[in-house]
C-alpha positions as CSV (number, residue, x, y, z in Angstrom):
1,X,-56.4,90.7,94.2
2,X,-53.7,89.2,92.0
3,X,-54.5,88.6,88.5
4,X,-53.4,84.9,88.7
5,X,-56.6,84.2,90.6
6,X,-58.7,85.5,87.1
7,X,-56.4,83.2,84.8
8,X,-58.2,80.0,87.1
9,X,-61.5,81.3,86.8
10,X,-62.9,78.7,83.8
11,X,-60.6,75.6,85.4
12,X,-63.2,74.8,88.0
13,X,-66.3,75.7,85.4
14,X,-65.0,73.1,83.5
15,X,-64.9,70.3,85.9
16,X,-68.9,71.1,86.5
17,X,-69.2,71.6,83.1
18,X,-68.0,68.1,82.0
19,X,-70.0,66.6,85.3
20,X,-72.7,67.4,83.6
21,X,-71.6,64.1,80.9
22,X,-72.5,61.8,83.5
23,X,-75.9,60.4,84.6
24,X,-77.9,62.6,86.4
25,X,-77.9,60.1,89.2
26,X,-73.9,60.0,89.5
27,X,-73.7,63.9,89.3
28,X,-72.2,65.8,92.3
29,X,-73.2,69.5,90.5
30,X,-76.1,69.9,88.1
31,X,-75.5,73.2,86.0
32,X,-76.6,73.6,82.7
33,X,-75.0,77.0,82.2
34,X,-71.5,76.0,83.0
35,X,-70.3,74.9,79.6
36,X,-71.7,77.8,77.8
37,X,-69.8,80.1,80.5
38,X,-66.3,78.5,79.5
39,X,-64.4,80.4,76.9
40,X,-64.7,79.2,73.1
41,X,-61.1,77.8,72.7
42,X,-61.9,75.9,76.6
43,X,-65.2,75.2,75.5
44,X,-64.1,73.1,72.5
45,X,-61.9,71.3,74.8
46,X,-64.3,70.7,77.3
47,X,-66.6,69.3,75.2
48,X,-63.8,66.7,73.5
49,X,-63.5,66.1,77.2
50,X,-66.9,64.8,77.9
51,X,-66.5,61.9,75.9
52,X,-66.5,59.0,78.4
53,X,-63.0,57.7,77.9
54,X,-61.7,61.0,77.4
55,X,-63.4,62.0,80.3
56,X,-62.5,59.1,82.3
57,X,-58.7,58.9,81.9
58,X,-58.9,63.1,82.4
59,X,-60.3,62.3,86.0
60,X,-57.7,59.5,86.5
61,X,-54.6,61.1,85.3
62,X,-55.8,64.5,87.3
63,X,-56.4,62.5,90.4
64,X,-52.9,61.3,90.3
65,X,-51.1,64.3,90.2
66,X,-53.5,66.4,91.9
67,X,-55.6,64.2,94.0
68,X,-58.5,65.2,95.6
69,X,-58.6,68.0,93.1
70,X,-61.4,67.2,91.6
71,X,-63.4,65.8,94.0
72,X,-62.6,68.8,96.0
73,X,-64.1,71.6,93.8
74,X,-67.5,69.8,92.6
75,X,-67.9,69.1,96.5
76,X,-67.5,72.3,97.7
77,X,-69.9,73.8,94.9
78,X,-72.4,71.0,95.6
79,X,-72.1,72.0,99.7
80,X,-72.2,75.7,99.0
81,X,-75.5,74.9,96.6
82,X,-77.0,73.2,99.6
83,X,-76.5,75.8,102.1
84,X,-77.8,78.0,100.1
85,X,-81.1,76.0,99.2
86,X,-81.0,75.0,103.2
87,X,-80.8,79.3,103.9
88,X,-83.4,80.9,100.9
89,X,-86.0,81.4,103.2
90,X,-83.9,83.6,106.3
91,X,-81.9,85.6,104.1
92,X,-82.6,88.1,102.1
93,X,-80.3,88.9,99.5
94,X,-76.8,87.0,98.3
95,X,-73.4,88.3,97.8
96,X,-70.8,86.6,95.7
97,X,-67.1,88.1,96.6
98,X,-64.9,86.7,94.0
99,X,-67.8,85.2,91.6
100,X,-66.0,84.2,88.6
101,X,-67.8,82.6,85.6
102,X,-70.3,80.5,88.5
103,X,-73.2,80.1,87.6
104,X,-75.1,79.3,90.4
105,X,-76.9,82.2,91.2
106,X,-78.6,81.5,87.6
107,X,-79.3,77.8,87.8
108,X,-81.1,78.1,91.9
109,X,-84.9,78.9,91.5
110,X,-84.7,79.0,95.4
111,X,-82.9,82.1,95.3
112,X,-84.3,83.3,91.9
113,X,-86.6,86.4,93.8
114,X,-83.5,87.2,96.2
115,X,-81.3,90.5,95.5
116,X,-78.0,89.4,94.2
117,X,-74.5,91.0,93.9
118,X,-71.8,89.5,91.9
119,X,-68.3,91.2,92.8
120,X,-64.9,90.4,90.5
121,X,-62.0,91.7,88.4
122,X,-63.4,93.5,85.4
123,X,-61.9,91.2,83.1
124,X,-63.7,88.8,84.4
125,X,-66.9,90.6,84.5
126,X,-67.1,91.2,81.1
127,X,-66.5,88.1,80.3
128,X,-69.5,86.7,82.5
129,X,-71.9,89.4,81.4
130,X,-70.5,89.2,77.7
131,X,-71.6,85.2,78.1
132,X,-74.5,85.6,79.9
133,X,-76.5,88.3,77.5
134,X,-75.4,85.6,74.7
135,X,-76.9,82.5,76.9
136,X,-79.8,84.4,78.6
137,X,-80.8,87.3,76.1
138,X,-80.6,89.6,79.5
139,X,-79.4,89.3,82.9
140,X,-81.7,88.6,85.5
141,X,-83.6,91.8,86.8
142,X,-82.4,90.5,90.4
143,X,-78.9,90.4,89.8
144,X,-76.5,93.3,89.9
145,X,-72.9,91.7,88.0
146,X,-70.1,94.3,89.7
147,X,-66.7,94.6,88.4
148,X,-63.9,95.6,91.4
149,X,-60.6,96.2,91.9
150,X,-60.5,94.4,95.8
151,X,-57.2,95.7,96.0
152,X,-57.9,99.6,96.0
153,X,-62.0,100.1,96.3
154,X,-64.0,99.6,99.2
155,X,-66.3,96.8,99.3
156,X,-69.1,98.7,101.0
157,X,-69.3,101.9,98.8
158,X,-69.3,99.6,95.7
159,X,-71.9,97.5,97.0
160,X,-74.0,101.1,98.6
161,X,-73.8,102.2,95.0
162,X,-75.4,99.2,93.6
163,X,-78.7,98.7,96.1
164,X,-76.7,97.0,99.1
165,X,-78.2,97.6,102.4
166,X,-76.4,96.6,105.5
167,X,-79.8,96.0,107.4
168,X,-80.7,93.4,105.7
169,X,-79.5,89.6,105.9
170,X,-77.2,88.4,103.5
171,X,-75.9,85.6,102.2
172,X,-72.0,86.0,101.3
173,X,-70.3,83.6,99.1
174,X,-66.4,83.8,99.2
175,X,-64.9,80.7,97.2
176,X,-61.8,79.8,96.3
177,X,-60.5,83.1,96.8
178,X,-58.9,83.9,100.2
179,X,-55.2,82.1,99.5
180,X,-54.8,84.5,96.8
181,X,-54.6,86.9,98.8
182,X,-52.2,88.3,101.5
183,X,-53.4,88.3,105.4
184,X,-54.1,92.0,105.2
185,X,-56.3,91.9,102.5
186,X,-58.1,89.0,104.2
187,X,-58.9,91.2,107.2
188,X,-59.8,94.2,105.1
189,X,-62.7,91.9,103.9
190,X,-63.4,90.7,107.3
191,X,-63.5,94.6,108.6
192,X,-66.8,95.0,105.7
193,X,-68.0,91.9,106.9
194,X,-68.1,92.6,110.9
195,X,-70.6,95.8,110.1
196,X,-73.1,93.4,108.1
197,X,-76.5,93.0,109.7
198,X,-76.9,89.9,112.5
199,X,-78.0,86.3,111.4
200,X,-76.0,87.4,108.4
201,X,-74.7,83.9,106.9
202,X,-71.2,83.6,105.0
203,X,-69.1,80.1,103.8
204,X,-65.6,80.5,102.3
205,X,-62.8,78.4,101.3
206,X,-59.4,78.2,102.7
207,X,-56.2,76.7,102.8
208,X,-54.7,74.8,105.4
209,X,-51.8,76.5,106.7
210,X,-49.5,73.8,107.5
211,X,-49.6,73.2,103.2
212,X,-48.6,76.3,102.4
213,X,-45.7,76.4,105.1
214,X,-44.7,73.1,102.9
215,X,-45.1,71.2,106.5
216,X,-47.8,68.6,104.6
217,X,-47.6,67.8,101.5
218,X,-50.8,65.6,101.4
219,X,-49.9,64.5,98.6
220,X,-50.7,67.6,96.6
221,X,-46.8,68.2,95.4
222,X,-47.2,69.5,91.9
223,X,-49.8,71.8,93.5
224,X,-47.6,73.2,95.9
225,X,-45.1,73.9,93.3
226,X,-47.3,75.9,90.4
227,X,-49.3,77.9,93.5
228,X,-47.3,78.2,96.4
229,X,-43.9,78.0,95.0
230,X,-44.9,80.8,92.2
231,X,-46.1,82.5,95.3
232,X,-50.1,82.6,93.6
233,X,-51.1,81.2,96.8
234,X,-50.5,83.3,99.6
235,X,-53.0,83.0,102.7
236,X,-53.6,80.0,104.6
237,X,-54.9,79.3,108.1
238,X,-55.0,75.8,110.2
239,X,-58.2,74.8,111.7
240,X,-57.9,75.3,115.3
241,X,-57.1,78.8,114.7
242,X,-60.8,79.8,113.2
243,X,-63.5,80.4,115.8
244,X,-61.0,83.2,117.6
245,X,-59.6,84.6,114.0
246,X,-63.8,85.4,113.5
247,X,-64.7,86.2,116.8
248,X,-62.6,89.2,116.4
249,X,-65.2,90.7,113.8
250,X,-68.2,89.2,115.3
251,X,-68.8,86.4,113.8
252,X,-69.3,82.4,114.7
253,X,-68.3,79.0,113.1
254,X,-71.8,76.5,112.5
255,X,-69.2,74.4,110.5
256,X,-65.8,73.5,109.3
257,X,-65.8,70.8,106.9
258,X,-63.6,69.4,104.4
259,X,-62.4,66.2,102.4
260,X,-63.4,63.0,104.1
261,X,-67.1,64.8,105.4
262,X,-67.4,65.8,102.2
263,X,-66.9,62.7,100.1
264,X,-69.6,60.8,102.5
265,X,-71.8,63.6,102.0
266,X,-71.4,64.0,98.5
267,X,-69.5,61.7,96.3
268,X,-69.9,58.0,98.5
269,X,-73.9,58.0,97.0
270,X,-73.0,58.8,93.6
271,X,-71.5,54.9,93.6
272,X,-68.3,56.7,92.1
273,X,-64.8,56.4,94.0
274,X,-62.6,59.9,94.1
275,X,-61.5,61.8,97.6
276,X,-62.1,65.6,98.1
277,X,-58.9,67.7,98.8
278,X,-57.2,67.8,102.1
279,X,-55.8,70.8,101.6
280,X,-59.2,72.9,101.4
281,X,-61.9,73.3,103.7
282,X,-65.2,75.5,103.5
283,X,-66.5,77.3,106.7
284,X,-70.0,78.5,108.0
285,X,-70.8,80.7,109.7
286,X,-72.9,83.5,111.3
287,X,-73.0,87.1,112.0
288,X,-73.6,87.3,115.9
Protein backbone atom coordinates (compact mmCIF):
# COMPACT_ATOMS: atom_id res chain seq x y z
CA UNK A 1 0.00 0.00 0.00
CA UNK A 2 1.72 3.27 -1.10
CA UNK A 3 2.01 5.90 1.33
CA UNK A 4 0.39 8.51 -0.96
CA UNK A 5 -3.00 6.82 -0.21
CA UNK A 6 -2.37 7.83 3.89
CA UNK A 7 -1.47 11.58 2.82
CA UNK A 8 -5.45 11.66 1.35
CA UNK A 9 -6.85 10.15 4.29
CA UNK A 10 -8.39 13.62 6.06
CA UNK A 11 -9.27 15.19 2.30
CA UNK A 12 -12.55 13.25 2.16
CA UNK A 13 -13.22 13.64 6.18
CA UNK A 14 -13.23 17.08 5.47
CA UNK A 15 -15.85 17.24 2.83
CA UNK A 16 -18.28 15.32 5.49
CA UNK A 17 -16.94 17.31 7.97
CA UNK A 18 -17.98 20.72 6.51
CA UNK A 19 -21.43 18.87 5.16
CA UNK A 20 -22.21 18.86 8.43
CA UNK A 21 -22.59 23.23 7.99
CA UNK A 22 -25.64 22.76 6.13
CA UNK A 23 -29.17 22.04 7.18
CA UNK A 24 -29.80 18.75 8.25
CA UNK A 25 -32.38 18.47 5.58
CA UNK A 26 -29.82 19.38 2.54
CA UNK A 27 -27.13 16.92 4.14
CA UNK A 28 -25.97 14.00 2.00
CA UNK A 29 -23.71 12.50 5.22
CA UNK A 30 -24.59 13.21 8.87
CA UNK A 31 -21.39 12.63 11.07
CA UNK A 32 -20.63 14.36 14.03
CA UNK A 33 -17.29 12.88 14.58
CA UNK A 34 -15.80 13.83 11.34
CA UNK A 35 -14.44 17.23 12.21
CA UNK A 36 -12.94 16.25 15.39
CA UNK A 37 -11.15 13.33 13.36
CA UNK A 38 -9.35 15.94 11.02
CA UNK A 39 -5.87 16.95 12.04
CA UNK A 40 -5.60 20.38 14.17
CA UNK A 41 -3.77 22.44 11.35
CA UNK A 42 -6.95 20.78 8.81
CA UNK A 43 -9.29 21.24 11.41
CA UNK A 44 -8.79 25.04 11.68
CA UNK A 45 -9.21 25.13 8.11
CA UNK A 46 -12.14 23.21 7.94
CA UNK A 47 -13.86 25.04 10.23
CA UNK A 48 -12.93 28.63 8.35
CA UNK A 49 -14.44 26.49 5.63
CA UNK A 50 -17.85 26.08 6.91
CA UNK A 51 -18.66 29.49 6.78
CA UNK A 52 -21.38 29.63 4.07
CA UNK A 53 -19.62 31.77 1.52
CA UNK A 54 -16.49 30.24 2.19
CA UNK A 55 -18.07 27.05 2.00
CA UNK A 56 -19.97 27.85 -1.00
CA UNK A 57 -17.30 29.30 -3.41
CA UNK A 58 -15.00 26.07 -1.94
CA UNK A 59 -17.76 23.70 -3.55
CA UNK A 60 -17.87 25.88 -6.74
CA UNK A 61 -14.27 26.42 -7.46
CA UNK A 62 -13.75 22.46 -6.53
CA UNK A 63 -16.48 21.47 -8.82
CA UNK A 64 -14.80 23.26 -11.57
CA UNK A 65 -11.59 21.76 -11.63
CA UNK A 66 -12.52 18.54 -10.20
CA UNK A 67 -16.10 18.06 -10.98
CA UNK A 68 -18.02 15.56 -9.57
CA UNK A 69 -15.46 15.38 -6.80
CA UNK A 70 -17.33 16.28 -4.31
CA UNK A 71 -20.47 15.01 -4.96
CA UNK A 72 -18.73 11.81 -5.63
CA UNK A 73 -17.25 11.12 -2.15
CA UNK A 74 -20.30 12.23 0.19
CA UNK A 75 -22.40 9.86 -2.22
CA UNK A 76 -20.53 7.07 -1.96
CA UNK A 77 -20.24 7.44 2.00
CA UNK A 78 -23.98 8.09 2.12
CA UNK A 79 -24.59 4.65 -0.27
CA UNK A 80 -22.06 2.63 1.81
CA UNK A 81 -24.01 3.98 5.16
CA UNK A 82 -27.20 2.73 3.65
CA UNK A 83 -26.11 -0.66 2.80
CA UNK A 84 -24.84 -1.09 5.76
CA UNK A 85 -28.09 0.03 7.73
CA UNK A 86 -30.09 -2.01 4.85
CA UNK A 87 -27.46 -5.37 5.96
CA UNK A 88 -27.19 -4.99 10.23
CA UNK A 89 -29.47 -7.58 10.73
CA UNK A 90 -27.73 -10.69 8.23
CA UNK A 91 -24.35 -9.99 9.10
CA UNK A 92 -22.44 -10.41 11.78
CA UNK A 93 -19.54 -8.58 12.12
CA UNK A 94 -17.86 -5.57 9.82
CA UNK A 95 -14.46 -5.22 8.28
CA UNK A 96 -13.04 -1.96 7.14
CA UNK A 97 -9.88 -2.65 4.73
CA UNK A 98 -8.33 0.67 4.31
CA UNK A 99 -10.39 2.60 7.17
CA UNK A 100 -8.75 5.89 7.33
CA UNK A 101 -10.01 8.53 9.81
CA UNK A 102 -13.97 7.28 8.86
CA UNK A 103 -15.98 7.43 11.27
CA UNK A 104 -18.81 5.59 10.52
CA UNK A 105 -18.47 2.62 12.38
CA UNK A 106 -18.88 5.13 15.44
CA UNK A 107 -21.70 7.27 14.34
CA UNK A 108 -24.22 3.80 13.16
CA UNK A 109 -26.20 2.53 16.30
CA UNK A 110 -27.39 -0.17 13.78
CA UNK A 111 -24.14 -1.71 13.81
CA UNK A 112 -23.20 -0.52 17.33
CA UNK A 113 -23.40 -4.50 18.92
CA UNK A 114 -21.66 -5.90 15.69
CA UNK A 115 -17.77 -7.11 15.97
CA UNK A 116 -15.70 -4.62 14.06
CA UNK A 117 -12.18 -4.62 12.50
CA UNK A 118 -10.53 -1.46 11.34
CA UNK A 119 -7.40 -2.32 9.05
CA UNK A 120 -4.78 0.65 7.93
CA UNK A 121 -1.21 1.98 7.75
CA UNK A 122 0.06 2.47 11.25
CA UNK A 123 0.44 5.99 10.76
CA UNK A 124 -2.77 6.29 10.23
CA UNK A 125 -3.89 4.16 13.04
CA UNK A 126 -2.46 6.17 15.53
CA UNK A 127 -3.70 8.88 14.42
CA UNK A 128 -7.45 7.52 14.49
CA UNK A 129 -7.02 5.86 17.93
CA UNK A 130 -4.88 8.99 19.08
CA UNK A 131 -8.29 11.10 18.14
CA UNK A 132 -10.68 8.85 19.14
CA UNK A 133 -9.50 8.23 23.03
CA UNK A 134 -9.46 12.22 22.92
CA UNK A 135 -13.28 12.44 21.34
CA UNK A 136 -14.69 9.24 23.02
CA UNK A 137 -12.61 8.72 26.36
CA UNK A 138 -12.23 4.92 25.01
CA UNK A 139 -12.73 3.04 22.02
CA UNK A 140 -15.68 1.08 21.66
CA UNK A 141 -15.47 -2.47 23.40
CA UNK A 142 -16.70 -3.75 19.83
CA UNK A 143 -14.18 -2.42 17.85
CA UNK A 144 -10.68 -3.81 17.27
CA UNK A 145 -8.55 -0.54 15.38
CA UNK A 146 -5.60 -2.75 13.50
CA UNK A 147 -2.56 -1.15 12.05
CA UNK A 148 -1.07 -3.21 8.76
CA UNK A 149 1.37 -3.08 6.40
CA UNK A 150 -1.08 -4.60 3.21
CA UNK A 151 1.97 -4.83 1.39
CA UNK A 152 3.91 -7.61 3.37
CA UNK A 153 1.35 -9.16 6.19
CA UNK A 154 -1.41 -11.38 5.54
CA UNK A 155 -4.84 -10.17 5.88
CA UNK A 156 -6.09 -13.28 7.45
CA UNK A 157 -3.49 -13.98 10.24
CA UNK A 158 -3.80 -10.28 11.22
CA UNK A 159 -7.43 -10.45 11.37
CA UNK A 160 -7.18 -14.47 13.23
CA UNK A 161 -5.05 -12.63 15.74
CA UNK A 162 -7.54 -10.09 16.57
CA UNK A 163 -11.03 -12.36 17.05
CA UNK A 164 -11.76 -12.80 13.12
CA UNK A 165 -13.61 -15.88 12.30
CA UNK A 166 -14.10 -16.89 8.85
CA UNK A 167 -17.44 -18.75 9.66
CA UNK A 168 -19.15 -15.95 10.34
CA UNK A 169 -20.75 -13.30 7.95
CA UNK A 170 -19.09 -10.19 7.37
CA UNK A 171 -19.52 -7.11 6.14
CA UNK A 172 -16.26 -5.78 4.27
CA UNK A 173 -15.81 -2.23 3.50
CA UNK A 174 -13.02 -1.39 0.86
CA UNK A 175 -13.24 2.43 -0.04
CA UNK A 176 -11.32 4.46 -2.00
CA UNK A 177 -8.51 2.22 -1.84
CA UNK A 178 -8.18 -0.33 -4.77
CA UNK A 179 -6.49 2.35 -7.54
CA UNK A 180 -3.78 2.72 -5.21
CA UNK A 181 -2.73 -0.25 -5.66
CA UNK A 182 -1.11 -2.45 -8.37
CA UNK A 183 -3.35 -5.46 -10.00
CA UNK A 184 -1.42 -8.00 -7.92
CA UNK A 185 -2.11 -6.54 -4.78
CA UNK A 186 -5.75 -6.31 -5.75
CA UNK A 187 -5.95 -10.08 -6.26
CA UNK A 188 -3.99 -10.78 -3.11
CA UNK A 189 -7.01 -9.20 -1.29
CA UNK A 190 -9.40 -10.96 -3.40
CA UNK A 191 -7.52 -14.45 -2.63
CA UNK A 192 -8.55 -13.57 1.56
CA UNK A 193 -11.76 -12.60 0.39
CA UNK A 194 -12.76 -15.93 -1.76
CA UNK A 195 -12.19 -18.19 1.74
CA UNK A 196 -14.76 -15.71 3.72
CA UNK A 197 -17.87 -17.43 4.85
CA UNK A 198 -21.16 -17.46 2.14
CA UNK A 199 -23.73 -14.57 2.16
CA UNK A 200 -20.64 -12.68 3.08
CA UNK A 201 -21.38 -9.01 1.73
CA UNK A 202 -18.52 -6.55 0.41
CA UNK A 203 -18.82 -2.83 -1.56
CA UNK A 204 -15.65 -1.24 -2.88
CA UNK A 205 -14.68 1.59 -4.98
CA UNK A 206 -12.92 1.64 -8.25
CA UNK A 207 -11.73 3.34 -11.00
CA UNK A 208 -12.82 3.17 -14.41
CA UNK A 209 -10.22 1.89 -16.53
CA UNK A 210 -10.54 3.73 -19.66
CA UNK A 211 -9.48 7.10 -17.17
CA UNK A 212 -6.60 5.87 -16.05
CA UNK A 213 -5.49 4.64 -19.72
CA UNK A 214 -6.09 8.59 -20.37
CA UNK A 215 -8.84 7.28 -23.10
CA UNK A 216 -11.63 9.62 -21.08
CA UNK A 217 -10.98 12.36 -19.58
CA UNK A 218 -14.54 13.09 -18.21
CA UNK A 219 -13.56 16.05 -17.53
CA UNK A 220 -11.46 15.16 -14.57
CA UNK A 221 -8.03 16.62 -16.15
CA UNK A 222 -6.24 18.10 -13.27
CA UNK A 223 -7.10 14.80 -11.51
CA UNK A 224 -5.57 12.68 -13.93
CA UNK A 225 -2.46 14.68 -13.80
CA UNK A 226 -1.77 14.84 -9.70
CA UNK A 227 -2.90 10.85 -9.43
CA UNK A 228 -2.36 9.10 -12.48
CA UNK A 229 0.34 11.09 -14.01
CA UNK A 230 2.45 10.90 -10.51
CA UNK A 231 1.60 7.31 -10.96
CA UNK A 232 -0.52 7.45 -7.16
CA UNK A 233 -3.23 5.84 -9.02
CA UNK A 234 -2.51 2.68 -10.30
CA UNK A 235 -5.50 0.04 -10.62
CA UNK A 236 -8.49 0.62 -12.60
CA UNK A 237 -11.05 -1.78 -14.15
CA UNK A 238 -14.09 -0.91 -16.78
CA UNK A 239 -17.45 -2.10 -15.97
CA UNK A 240 -18.16 -4.86 -18.19
CA UNK A 241 -15.29 -6.61 -17.01
CA UNK A 242 -16.56 -7.12 -13.17
CA UNK A 243 -18.94 -10.05 -12.72
CA UNK A 244 -16.14 -12.53 -14.41
CA UNK A 245 -13.05 -10.64 -12.55
CA UNK A 246 -15.22 -11.85 -9.11
CA UNK A 247 -16.55 -14.93 -10.28
CA UNK A 248 -13.03 -16.07 -10.22
CA UNK A 249 -12.99 -15.92 -6.25
CA UNK A 250 -16.48 -16.82 -5.79
CA UNK A 251 -18.16 -13.96 -5.50
CA UNK A 252 -21.35 -12.01 -7.34
CA UNK A 253 -22.24 -8.38 -8.37
CA UNK A 254 -26.11 -7.25 -6.60
CA UNK A 255 -24.93 -3.77 -7.94
CA UNK A 256 -22.67 -1.52 -9.82
CA UNK A 257 -23.49 2.03 -9.42
CA UNK A 258 -22.00 5.26 -9.96
CA UNK A 259 -22.52 9.09 -10.75
CA UNK A 260 -25.79 9.78 -12.44
CA UNK A 261 -27.69 6.70 -9.97
CA UNK A 262 -26.14 8.21 -7.37
CA UNK A 263 -27.00 11.87 -7.69
CA UNK A 264 -30.88 10.83 -8.07
CA UNK A 265 -30.53 8.71 -5.15
CA UNK A 266 -28.75 11.07 -3.09
CA UNK A 267 -28.08 14.56 -3.97
CA UNK A 268 -31.51 15.41 -6.49
CA UNK A 269 -33.67 15.44 -2.82
CA UNK A 270 -31.40 17.50 -1.03
CA UNK A 271 -32.82 20.53 -3.63
CA UNK A 272 -28.92 21.14 -4.04
CA UNK A 273 -27.42 20.90 -7.81
CA UNK A 274 -23.68 19.09 -7.97
CA UNK A 275 -22.92 15.66 -10.10
CA UNK A 276 -21.14 12.57 -8.50
CA UNK A 277 -17.83 11.51 -10.26
CA UNK A 278 -17.77 9.57 -13.45
CA UNK A 279 -14.73 8.29 -12.88
CA UNK A 280 -15.75 6.13 -9.68
CA UNK A 281 -18.11 3.60 -9.11
CA UNK A 282 -18.92 1.39 -5.86
CA UNK A 283 -19.82 -2.37 -6.28
CA UNK A 284 -21.92 -5.00 -4.27
CA UNK A 285 -21.64 -7.81 -3.86
CA UNK A 286 -21.98 -11.39 -2.35
CA UNK A 287 -19.96 -14.29 -1.27
CA UNK A 288 -21.69 -17.27 -3.25
Amino acid sequence: MTEDAAKTSADPISIVAMEQSFPKDQRIVDDDLALQMLPLSVRIVTRVSEIGFVRDWLINYTEKITPGIWGGILCRKRYINDRLNDMSDQIDGVVNLGAGIDTRVYSLNSISELPIWELDQNIIIKHKQKRLTHILGTIPGNVKIIGIDFDHEDIGKVLEKNGYSSDKKIFFIWEAVTQYLEEKSVRIIFDFLSHVHSGSKIIFTYVRKDFLDGNNMYGMDEVYKRFVKTGTWKFGMDPGSWPQFLEEYGWKIIEDVGGEDLEERYVKPTGRIFASAAIERLIFAEKI
